[in-house]
N, C-alpha and C positions, 0 to 999 in steps of 0.2 A: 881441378874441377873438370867434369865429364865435359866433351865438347859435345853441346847438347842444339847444332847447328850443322851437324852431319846431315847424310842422306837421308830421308825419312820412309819411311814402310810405306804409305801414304803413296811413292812415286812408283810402286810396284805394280801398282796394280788401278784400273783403268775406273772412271767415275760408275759407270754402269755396271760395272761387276760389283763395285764396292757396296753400293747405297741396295742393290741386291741383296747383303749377307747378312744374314741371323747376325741381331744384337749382339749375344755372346762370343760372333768370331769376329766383329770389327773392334773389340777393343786390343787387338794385338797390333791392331796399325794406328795407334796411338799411343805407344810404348817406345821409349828409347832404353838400350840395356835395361831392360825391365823392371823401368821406370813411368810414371807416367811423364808425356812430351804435351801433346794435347788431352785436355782434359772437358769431355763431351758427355759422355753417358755413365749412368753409374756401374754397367755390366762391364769396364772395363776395369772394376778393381773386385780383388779377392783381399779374403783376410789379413792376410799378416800386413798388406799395404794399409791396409786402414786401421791396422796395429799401431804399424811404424809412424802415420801419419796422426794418429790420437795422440803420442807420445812424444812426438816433435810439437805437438800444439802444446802440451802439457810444460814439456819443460824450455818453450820459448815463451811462455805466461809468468813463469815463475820468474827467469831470468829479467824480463820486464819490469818488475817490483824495485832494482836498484836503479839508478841513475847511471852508474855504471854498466849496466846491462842495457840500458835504454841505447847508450852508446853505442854500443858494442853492435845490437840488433842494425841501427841506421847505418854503419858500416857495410854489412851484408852487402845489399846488392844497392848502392848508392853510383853503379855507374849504369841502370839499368833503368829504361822506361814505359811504361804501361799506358794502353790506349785503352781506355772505359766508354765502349760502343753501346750504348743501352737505346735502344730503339722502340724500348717498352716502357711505362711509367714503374717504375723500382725505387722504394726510399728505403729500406735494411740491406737488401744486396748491393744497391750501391753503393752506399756510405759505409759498408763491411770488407766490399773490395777495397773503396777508397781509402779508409783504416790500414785494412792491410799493408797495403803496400807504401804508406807514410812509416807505420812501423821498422820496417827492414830497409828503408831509404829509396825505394822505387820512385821516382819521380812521375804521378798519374796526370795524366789529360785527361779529359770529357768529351763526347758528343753525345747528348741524351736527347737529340730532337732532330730527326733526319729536315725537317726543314731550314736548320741550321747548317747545312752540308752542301755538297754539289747533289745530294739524291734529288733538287730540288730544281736544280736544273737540268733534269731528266739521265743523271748520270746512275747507270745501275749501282744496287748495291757492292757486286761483288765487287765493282770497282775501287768502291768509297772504303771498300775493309782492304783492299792491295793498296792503295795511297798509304794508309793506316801501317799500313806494316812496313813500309820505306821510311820509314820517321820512329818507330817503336820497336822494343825488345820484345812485346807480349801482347795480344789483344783479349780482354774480358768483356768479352758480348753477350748481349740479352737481346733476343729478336722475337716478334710475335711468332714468325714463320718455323715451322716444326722442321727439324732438319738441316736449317742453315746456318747452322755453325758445322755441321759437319761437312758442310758443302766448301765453306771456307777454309777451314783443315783441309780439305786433301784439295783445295785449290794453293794456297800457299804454299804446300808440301809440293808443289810443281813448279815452282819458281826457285830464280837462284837468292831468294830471302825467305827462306821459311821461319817461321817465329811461331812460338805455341799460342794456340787456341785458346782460350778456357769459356766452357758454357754455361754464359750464369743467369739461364733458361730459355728452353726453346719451344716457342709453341704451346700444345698441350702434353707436349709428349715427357720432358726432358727437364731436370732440376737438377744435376749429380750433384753440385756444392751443397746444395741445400740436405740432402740425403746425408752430406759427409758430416755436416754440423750434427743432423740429426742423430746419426750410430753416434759422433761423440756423446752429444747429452745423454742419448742410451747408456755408453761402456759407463762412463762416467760416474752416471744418477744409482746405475747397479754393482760400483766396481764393491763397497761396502755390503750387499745385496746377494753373495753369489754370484755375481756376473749375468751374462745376458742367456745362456744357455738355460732353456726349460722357462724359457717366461712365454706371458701371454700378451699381445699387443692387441692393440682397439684402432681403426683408423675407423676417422667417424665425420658422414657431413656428403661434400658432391668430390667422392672419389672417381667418377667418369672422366672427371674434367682437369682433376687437380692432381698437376704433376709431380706437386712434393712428393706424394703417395704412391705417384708409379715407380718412381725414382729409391724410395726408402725402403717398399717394398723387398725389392731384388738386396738390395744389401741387410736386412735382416733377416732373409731367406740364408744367410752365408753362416747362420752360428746353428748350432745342432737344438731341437727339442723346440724350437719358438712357434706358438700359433699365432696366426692371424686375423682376426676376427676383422671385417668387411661390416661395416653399419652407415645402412644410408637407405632411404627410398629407392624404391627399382627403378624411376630412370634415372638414377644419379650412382649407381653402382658400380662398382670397378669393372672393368670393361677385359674380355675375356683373353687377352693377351697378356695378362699378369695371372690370372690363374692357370694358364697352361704352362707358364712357367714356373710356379709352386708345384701343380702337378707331375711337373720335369724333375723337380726337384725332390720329388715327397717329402714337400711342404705341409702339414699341418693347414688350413684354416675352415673359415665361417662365414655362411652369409647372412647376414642377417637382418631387420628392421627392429629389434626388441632390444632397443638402446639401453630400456630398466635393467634387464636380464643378465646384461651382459658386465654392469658396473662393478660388482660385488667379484667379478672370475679375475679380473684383469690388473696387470701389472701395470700398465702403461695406455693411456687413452690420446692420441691423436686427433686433435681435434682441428677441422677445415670449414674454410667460409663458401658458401656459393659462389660459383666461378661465373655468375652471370653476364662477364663482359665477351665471353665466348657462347653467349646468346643469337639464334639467327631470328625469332621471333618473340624476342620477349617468354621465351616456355618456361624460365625459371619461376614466373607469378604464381603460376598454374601447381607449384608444387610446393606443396607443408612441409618443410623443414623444422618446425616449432619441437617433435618431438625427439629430435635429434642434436638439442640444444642442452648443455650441461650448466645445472642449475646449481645453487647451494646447497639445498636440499638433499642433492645428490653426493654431498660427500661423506654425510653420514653412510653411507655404502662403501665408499670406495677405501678398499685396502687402506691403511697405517703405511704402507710402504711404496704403494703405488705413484707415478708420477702424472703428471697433467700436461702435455706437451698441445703446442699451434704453429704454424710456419709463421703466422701476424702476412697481411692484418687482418683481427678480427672484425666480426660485425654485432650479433646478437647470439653467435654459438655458444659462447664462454661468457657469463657473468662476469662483470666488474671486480663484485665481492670476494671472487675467488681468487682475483690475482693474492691475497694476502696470508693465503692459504701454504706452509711450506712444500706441500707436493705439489705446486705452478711451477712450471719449471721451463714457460716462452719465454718470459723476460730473459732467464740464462743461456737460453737459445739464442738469443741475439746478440750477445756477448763470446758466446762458445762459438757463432760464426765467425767474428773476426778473428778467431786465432786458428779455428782451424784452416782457415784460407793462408793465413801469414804461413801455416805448415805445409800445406799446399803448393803455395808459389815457393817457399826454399828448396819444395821437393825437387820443382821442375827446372830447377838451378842447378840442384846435387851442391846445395850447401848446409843439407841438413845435418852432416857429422861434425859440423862447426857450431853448431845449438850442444851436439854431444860434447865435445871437449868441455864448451865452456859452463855448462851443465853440471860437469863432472867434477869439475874444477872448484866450480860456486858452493856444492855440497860437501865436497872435500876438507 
């Protein structure tokens, strides 16, 4: 196994230079052998990582199915332990980390309430996540504050205990897990379909606010031919450091308020709740989301092959009725998160060619 507790990239280079650099060039100081070490943003993976990493989820699901494999999986990293820092109210992301890593034998802790902490007797954070890492192999944090998990990355990366990061959301800015689940149920929902090249996506709802969508964006920017259709009220519309980077990319998309219009084009609809808790006056009342809301009605439009995706939770975007519909495809969402994370954390072990053998071995 890689020793994945070497020097880190991270100690190269100085806080202010770093938190300075284009999105695209801080994912290389989150890279160990060209791997991911900390896992923060989704511009630190390209393709074939999130090939390898759809495929290590794929065939540690199946291996799961026998009791034997059940075995085999809690073997994995059973001498390894996980701090679950959530500092934000999370019920799928945490009980998908905390899945996870029951899965593969990781033994997890909790703090999901900084007043359960010393933060409470006025101890700074970044102290409460260096405690944390003197007692854990891994920290999986969720913070309201945009940026601090990567603050904590390249703060641990300066100690003689560095342990990997994972960001399992930061802010408004940052969701990469949530992104990685999401390209899965994408490869996934299309692998039958022609795959993901040449299709059209819908993110629909308060994409200003909502970081699944900055985050999924940039990785479905990574397959050839994909447009992206933008559907929301204008002050709730994606916010213009995601279209300079399609732009960068000649990205394909659309902006647009004509939610009808666009049901009938589309392969795949993303749909998001109002982010109202990142309100500074109450401004969400003030604004109709009503026609941005996907009715029953509305499936008599949408494609025979199209799918229906939501990070959860919802509120009134997505009818009830619809869950029973076979192109719903959140409920599998929440399910397809806890294995692609289980793929995730073996990645960042470098025990994923141990899911291979025995994979290989199982079909044999």
């Amino acid at each position: 196994m890689a020793d994945i507790y070497r020097e880190s990239p991270l100690k190269s280079i100085g806080w202010e230079d770093f938190v300075g650099l284009p999105l695209e060039e801080k994912g290389r100081y989150f890279l160990r052998d060209g791997r991911p070490y900390h896992v923060l943003i989704a511009q630190q993976f390209e393709r074939p990582t999130l090939e390898r990493l759809c495929e290590t989820a794929t065939r540690t699901r199946r291996i799961a199915k026998t009791r034997g494999g059940i075995r085999f999986l809690q073997d994995l990293l059973f001498d390894k332990r996980a701090m679950l820092y959530f500092a934000q109210p999370s019920t799928r992301t945490f009980l998908s980390f905390y899945s996870a890593c029951q899965i593969i034998g990781i033994k997890p802790a909790e703090v999901r309430d900084a007043s359960t902490s010393s933060e409470v007797k006025g101890e700074s954070p970044e102290d409460t996540v260096r405690t944390f890492s003197s007692y854990f192999d891994m920290i999986i944090m969720r913070h309201p504050v945009g940026g601090f998990a990567e603050r904590i990355a390249w703060l641990l990366s300066n100690t003689e205990r560095p342990v990997p990061v994972i960001n399992a959301g930061s802010g408004r800015d940052q969701h990469p897990t949530q992104a990685l689940l999401d390209i899965y149920t994408l490869l996934r929902s299309f692998e039958d379909k022609g795959g993901m090249e040449g299709k059209k996506i819908a993110f629909v709802g308060d994409l200003a606010r909502g970081r699944t969508v900055r985050s999924l964006a940039y990785l479905v920017a990574l397959y050839p031919g994909v447009k992206q259709y933008f559907v929301a009220p204008e002050p709730l519309q994606i916010r213009g450091d995601i279209l300079q980077m399609l732009d960068k990319r000649g990205v394909a998309y659309e902006l647009t308020r004509d939610f009808e219009r666009i049901i009938p084009e589309v392969d795949a609809i993303y749909m998001t709740r109002i982010q109202d808790e990142w309100d500074t006056a109450d401004e969400s009342r003030s604004i109709d989301t009503t026609p941005f809301h996907l009715r029953v009605e509305h499936l008599r439009k949408l494609k025979p092959t199209a799918i229906i995706m939501h990070p959860l939770p919802r509120r009134k975007e997505i009818a009830p009725e619809i869950d029973s519909d076979p192109r719903a495809m959140y409920w599998r969402q929440v399910r397809n998160g806890m294995w692609i994370r289980v793929a995730l954390i073996l990645y960042i072990f470098a025990r994923e060619s141990e899911i291979d053998r025995y994979y290989e071995d199982l079909i044999s």
